[in-house]
C-alpha positions in Angstrom: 2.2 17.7 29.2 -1.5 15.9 29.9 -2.9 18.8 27.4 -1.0 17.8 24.4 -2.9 14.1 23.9 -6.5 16.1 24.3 -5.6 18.8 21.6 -3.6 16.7 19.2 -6.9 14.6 18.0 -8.5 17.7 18.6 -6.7 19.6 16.2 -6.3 16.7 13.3 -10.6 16.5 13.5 -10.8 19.7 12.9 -8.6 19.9 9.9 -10.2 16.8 8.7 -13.3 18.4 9.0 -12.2 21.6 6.7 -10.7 19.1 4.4 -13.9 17.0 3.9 -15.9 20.5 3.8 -13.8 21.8 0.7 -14.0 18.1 -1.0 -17.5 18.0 -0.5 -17.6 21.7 -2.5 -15.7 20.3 -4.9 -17.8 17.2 -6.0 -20.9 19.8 -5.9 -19.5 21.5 -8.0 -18.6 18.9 -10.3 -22.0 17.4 -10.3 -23.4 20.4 -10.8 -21.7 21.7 -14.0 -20.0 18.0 -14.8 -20.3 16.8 -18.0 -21.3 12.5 -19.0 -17.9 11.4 -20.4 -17.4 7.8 -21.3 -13.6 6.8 -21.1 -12.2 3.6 -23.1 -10.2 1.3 -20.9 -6.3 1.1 -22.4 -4.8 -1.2 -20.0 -5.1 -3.3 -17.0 -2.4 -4.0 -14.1 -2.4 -6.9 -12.0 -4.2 -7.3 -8.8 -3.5 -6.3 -5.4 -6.2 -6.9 -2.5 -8.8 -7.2 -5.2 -8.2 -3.6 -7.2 -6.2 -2.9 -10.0 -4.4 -0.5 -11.7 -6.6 0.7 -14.6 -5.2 3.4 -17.3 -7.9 4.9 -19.3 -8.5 7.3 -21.9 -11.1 9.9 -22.1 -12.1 13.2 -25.0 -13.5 16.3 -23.0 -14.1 19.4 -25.7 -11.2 18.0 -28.4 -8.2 17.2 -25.7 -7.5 13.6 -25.1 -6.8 12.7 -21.1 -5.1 10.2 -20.0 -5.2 8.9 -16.1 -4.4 6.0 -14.1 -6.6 4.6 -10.8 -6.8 1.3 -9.0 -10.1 0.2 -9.2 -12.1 -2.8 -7.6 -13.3 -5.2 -10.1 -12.0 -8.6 -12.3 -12.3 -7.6 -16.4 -11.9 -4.6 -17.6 -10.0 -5.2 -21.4 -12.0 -3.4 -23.9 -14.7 -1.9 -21.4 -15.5 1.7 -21.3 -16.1 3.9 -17.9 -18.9 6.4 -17.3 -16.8 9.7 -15.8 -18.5 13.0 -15.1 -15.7 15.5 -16.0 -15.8 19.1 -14.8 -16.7 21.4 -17.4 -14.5 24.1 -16.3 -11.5 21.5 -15.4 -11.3 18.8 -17.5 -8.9 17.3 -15.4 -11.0 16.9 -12.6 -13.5 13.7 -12.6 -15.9 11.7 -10.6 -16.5 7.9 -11.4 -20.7 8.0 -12.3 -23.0 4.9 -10.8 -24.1 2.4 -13.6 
């Protein structure tokens, strides 16, 4: 019974650990073989603790994506974003520094 609170933290740091280790590969990877992609803002939602929910647009090799994200920030209408897109799946994103 005194075992279970020493393991229990134990056990969820270690899976957060592997988690972090495979999203870490991940974002390699995608800076590695990502792609400059510059998506065009569609709409804005209201705000909520200071973020918003921002639905964009962006082209990657002829197919149109569309995807949603809260984002921290006050005007958005009409601005673009600066993505880098994974070559090999398009899907997959990173928000680039301005």
């Amino acid at each position: 019974p005194e075992a279970l609170p020493f393991f229990v933290p134990t056990g969820v740091t270690i899976i957060a650990f592997i988690v972090a280790y495979f999203y870490l590969q991940r974002a390699e990877k995608i800076a590695q073989n990502g792609v400059i992609v510059y998506a065009q803002i569609l709409s804005v939602g209201g705000e909520y603790n200071g973020m918003h929910n921002v639905e964009f647009a962006y082209e990657y090799d002829g197919i149109e994506y569309t995807k949603r994200k809260s984002l921290y920030g006050t005007d958005f209408s009409g601005d673009s974003i600066t993505l880098i897109v994974d070559s090999s799946n398009p899907k997959r994103y990173f928000f680039a520094k301005e």
